[in-house]
VEXLOSE-520530 format. One record per residue (C-alpha): x, y, z; residue in one letter. Coordinates in steps of 0.05 Angstrom, whole numbers, padded with zeros to 5 digits, always signed. Layout:
XYZA;...
***
This chain:
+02430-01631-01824X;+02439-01559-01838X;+02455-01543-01772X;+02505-01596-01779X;+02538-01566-01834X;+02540-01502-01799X;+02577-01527-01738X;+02628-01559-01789X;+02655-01502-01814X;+02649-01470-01749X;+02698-01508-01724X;+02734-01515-01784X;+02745-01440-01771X;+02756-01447-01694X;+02819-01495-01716X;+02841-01453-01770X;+02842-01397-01714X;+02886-01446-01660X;+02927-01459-01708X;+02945-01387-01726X;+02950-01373-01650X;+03003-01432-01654X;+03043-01392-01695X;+03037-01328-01649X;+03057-01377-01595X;+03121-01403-01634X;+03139-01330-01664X;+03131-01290-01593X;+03169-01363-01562X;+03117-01364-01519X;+03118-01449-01517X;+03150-01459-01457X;+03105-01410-01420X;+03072-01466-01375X;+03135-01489-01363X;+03144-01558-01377X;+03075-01576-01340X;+03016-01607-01386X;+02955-01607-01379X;+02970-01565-01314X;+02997-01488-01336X;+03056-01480-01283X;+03028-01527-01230X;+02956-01500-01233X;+02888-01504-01282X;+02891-01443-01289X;+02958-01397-01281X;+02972-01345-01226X;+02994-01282-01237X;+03015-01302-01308X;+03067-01271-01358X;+03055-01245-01426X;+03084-01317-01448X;+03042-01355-01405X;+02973-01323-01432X;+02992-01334-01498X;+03013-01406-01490X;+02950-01415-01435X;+02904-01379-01498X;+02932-01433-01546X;+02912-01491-01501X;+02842-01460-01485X;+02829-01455-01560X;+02858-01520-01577X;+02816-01562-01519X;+02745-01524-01556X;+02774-01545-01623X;+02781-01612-01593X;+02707-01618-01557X;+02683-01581-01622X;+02709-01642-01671X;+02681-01696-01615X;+02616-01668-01618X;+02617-01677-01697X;+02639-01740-01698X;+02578-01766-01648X;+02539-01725-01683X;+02550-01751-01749X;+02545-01827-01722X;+02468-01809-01705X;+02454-01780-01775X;+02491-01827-01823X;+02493-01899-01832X;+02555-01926-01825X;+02604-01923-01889X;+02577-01856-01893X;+02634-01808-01925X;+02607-01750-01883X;+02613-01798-01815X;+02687-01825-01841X;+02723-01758-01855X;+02678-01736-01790X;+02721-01797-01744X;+02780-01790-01781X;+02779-01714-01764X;+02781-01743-01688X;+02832-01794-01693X;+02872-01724-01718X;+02853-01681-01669X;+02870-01724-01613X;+02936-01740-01641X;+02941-01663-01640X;+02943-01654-01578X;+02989-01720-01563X;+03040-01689-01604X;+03029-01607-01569X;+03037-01645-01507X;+03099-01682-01522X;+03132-01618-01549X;+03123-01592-01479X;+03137-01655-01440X;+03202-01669-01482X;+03215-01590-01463X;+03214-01580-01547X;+03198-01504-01542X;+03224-01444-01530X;+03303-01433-01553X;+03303-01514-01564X;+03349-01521-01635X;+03351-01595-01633X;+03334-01641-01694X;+03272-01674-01650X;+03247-01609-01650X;+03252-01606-01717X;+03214-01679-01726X;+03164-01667-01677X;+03147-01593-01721X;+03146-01626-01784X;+03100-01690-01760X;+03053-01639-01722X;+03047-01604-01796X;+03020-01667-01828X;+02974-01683-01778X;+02953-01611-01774X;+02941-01612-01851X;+02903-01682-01855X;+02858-01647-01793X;+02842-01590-01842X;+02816-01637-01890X;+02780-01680-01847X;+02740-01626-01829X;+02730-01589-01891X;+02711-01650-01911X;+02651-01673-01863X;+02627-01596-01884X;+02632-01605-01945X;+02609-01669-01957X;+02540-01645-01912X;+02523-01603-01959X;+02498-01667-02005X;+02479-01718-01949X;+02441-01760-01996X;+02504-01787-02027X;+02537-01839-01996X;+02596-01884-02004X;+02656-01867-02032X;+02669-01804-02068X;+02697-01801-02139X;+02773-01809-02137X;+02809-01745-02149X;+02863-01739-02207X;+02936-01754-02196X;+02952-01688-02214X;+02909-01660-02155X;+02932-01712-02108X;+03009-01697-02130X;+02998-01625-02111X;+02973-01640-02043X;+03034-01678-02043X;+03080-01620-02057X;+03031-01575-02019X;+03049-01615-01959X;+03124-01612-01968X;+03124-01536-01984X;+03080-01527-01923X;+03136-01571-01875X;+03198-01537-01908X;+03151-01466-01882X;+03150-01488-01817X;+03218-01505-01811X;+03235-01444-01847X;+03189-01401-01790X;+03227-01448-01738X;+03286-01432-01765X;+03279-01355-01772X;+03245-01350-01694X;+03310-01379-01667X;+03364-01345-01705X;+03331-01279-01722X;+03368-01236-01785X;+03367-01165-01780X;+03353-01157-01858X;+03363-01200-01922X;+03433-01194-01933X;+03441-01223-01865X;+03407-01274-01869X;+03434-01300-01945X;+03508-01290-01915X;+03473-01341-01853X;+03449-01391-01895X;+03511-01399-01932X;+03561-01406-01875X;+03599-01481-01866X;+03583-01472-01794X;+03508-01459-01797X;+03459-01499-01757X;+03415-01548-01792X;+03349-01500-01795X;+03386-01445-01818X;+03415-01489-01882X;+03342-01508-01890X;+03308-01438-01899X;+03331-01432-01973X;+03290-01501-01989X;+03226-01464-01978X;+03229-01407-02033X;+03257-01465-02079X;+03198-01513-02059X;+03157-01456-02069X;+03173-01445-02148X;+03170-01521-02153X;+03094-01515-02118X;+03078-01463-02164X;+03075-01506-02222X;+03039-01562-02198X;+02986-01518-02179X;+02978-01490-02246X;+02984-01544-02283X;+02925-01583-02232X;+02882-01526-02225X;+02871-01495-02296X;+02833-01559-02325X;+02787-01554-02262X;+02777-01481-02287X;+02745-01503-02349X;+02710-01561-02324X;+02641-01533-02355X;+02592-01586-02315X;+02625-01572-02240X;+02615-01497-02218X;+02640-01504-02146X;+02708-01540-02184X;+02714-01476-02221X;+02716-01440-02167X;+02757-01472-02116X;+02811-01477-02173X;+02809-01407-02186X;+02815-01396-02105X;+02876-01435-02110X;+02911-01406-02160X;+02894-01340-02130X;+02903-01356-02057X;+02976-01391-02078X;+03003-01330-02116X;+02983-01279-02062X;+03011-01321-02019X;+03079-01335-02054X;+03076-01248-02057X;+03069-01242-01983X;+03122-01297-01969X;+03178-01248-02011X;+03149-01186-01970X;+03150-01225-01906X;+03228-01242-01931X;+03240-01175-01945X;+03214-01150-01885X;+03241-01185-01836X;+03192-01230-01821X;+03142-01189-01784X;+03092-01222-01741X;+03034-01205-01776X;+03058-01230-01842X;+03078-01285-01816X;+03008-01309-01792X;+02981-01282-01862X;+03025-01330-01901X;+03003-01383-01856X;+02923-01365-01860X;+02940-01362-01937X;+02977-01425-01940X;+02920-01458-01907X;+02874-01430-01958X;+02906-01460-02012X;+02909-01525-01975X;+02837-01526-01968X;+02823-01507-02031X;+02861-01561-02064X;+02823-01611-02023X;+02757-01588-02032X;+02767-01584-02107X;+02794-01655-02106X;+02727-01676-02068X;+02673-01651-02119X;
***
């Protein structure tokens, strides 16, 4: 079973890392670079002769397909070391059921040609409904890790507080308005802040644009919630790991709410921009993990 866990958070990681490279692939706009061909990479397995755009979007499927046969291999796994109504062999099946909608949804944003320049409110959907699935993935698996690490309970796990599961409420929406906000800022670029305040305020500014000043506000919202739900976990005195996740969070948010102001500042750089991500995924993890102990 140890080896078990082991792979869990191994590919917990791997999907953490395809899921950065997704945001390399939307920053560079490097999604339509297998065309609008899926699985196929511009008519072949394997491109010819390919463009900067078409490794990175080629990379992003590699990843994603060993992410998928990764979470497959967990889920059989777990069916041949837990009984059935095993926690660990739940979050283990629903983390399938997720990553196969994962790629359903990646293919459909190429298929529908939802990529590239594409400014169009289904774009906009399809982004915000691969977010929740990509979230709810996250904590499948870092739950059928975590859970592995005490295989001799099974059942049902204590149910978390309302404050915890209103933050990964608000966690969620924070982490949607981002992605739109990324969208957003990818497709009409600002060459510094004042430009971009004096976009988001024009009558005759498209939809994302008018969105991108939800996220900062979401943000100060989020920041509060996570407070107020993590500092009793701090001082639970019986649950060390609760103490500790909770702490992570509250760290993890606020360095993360600091990069998100330099990344604004800065014009969104690309390497900022996959650090806010990495630390918003953190946080998100965090949260979960603290609600399952």
């Amino acid at each position: 079973m140890k080896w078990f866990q082991r792979i869990a958070w191994l590919t917990l990681a791997l999907t953490v890392g395809v899921i950065l490279w997704g945001s390399v692939v939307r920053a560079t706009g490097s999604g339509a670079g297998c065309a609008n061909d899926w699985p196929a990479c511009r008519g072949a397995l394997v491109p010819q002769a390919p463009s900067g755009a078409t490794l990175i979007e080629f990379a992003h499927r590699l990843t994603s397909g060993l992410s998928l046969a990764a979470v497959l291999l967990l889920a059989v796994w777990a069916r041949g070391l837990w009984p059935a109504g095993h926690r660990v062999r739940r979050a283990s099946a629903l983390a399938l059921v997720f990553v196969i909608l994962e790629a359903l949804v990646g293919a459909g944003l190429v298929l529908l040609s939802l990529v590239g320049d594409n400014a169009t409110v289904m774009r906009a959907i399809f982004m915000a409904g691969h977010l929740i699935n990509t979230y709810l993935l996250l904590a499948s698996l870092a739950l059928t890790a975590w859970w592995a690490r005490r295989p001799e309970q099974e059942g049902a796990p204590a149910r978390p507080s309302t404050a915890l599961v209103v933050t990964l409420a608000v966690l969620l929406l924070l982490s949607i308005a981002g992605a739109l906000t990324a969208l957003g800022d990818t497709l009409f670029p600002a060459g510094n802040l004042r430009e971009g305040l004096t976009q988001d305020f024009l009558p005759t500014a498209h939809f994302l644009i008018r969105l991108r000043v939800i996220h900062p506000l979401l943000a100060l919202v989020a920041s509060v919630f996570v407070f107020v739900a993590m500092v009793p976990q701090v001082s639970r005195p019986t649950t060390p790991w609760s103490r500790r996740l909770a702490a992570a969070a509250i760290t993890l948010f606020f360095v993360q709410a600091a990069i998100g102001g330099l990344n604004l500042l800065m014009g969104t750089p690309l390497g900022l921009q996959v650090l806010h991500l990495a630390l918003a995924d953190g946080v998100w993890l965090a949260v979960v993990m603290c609600a399952a102990v």
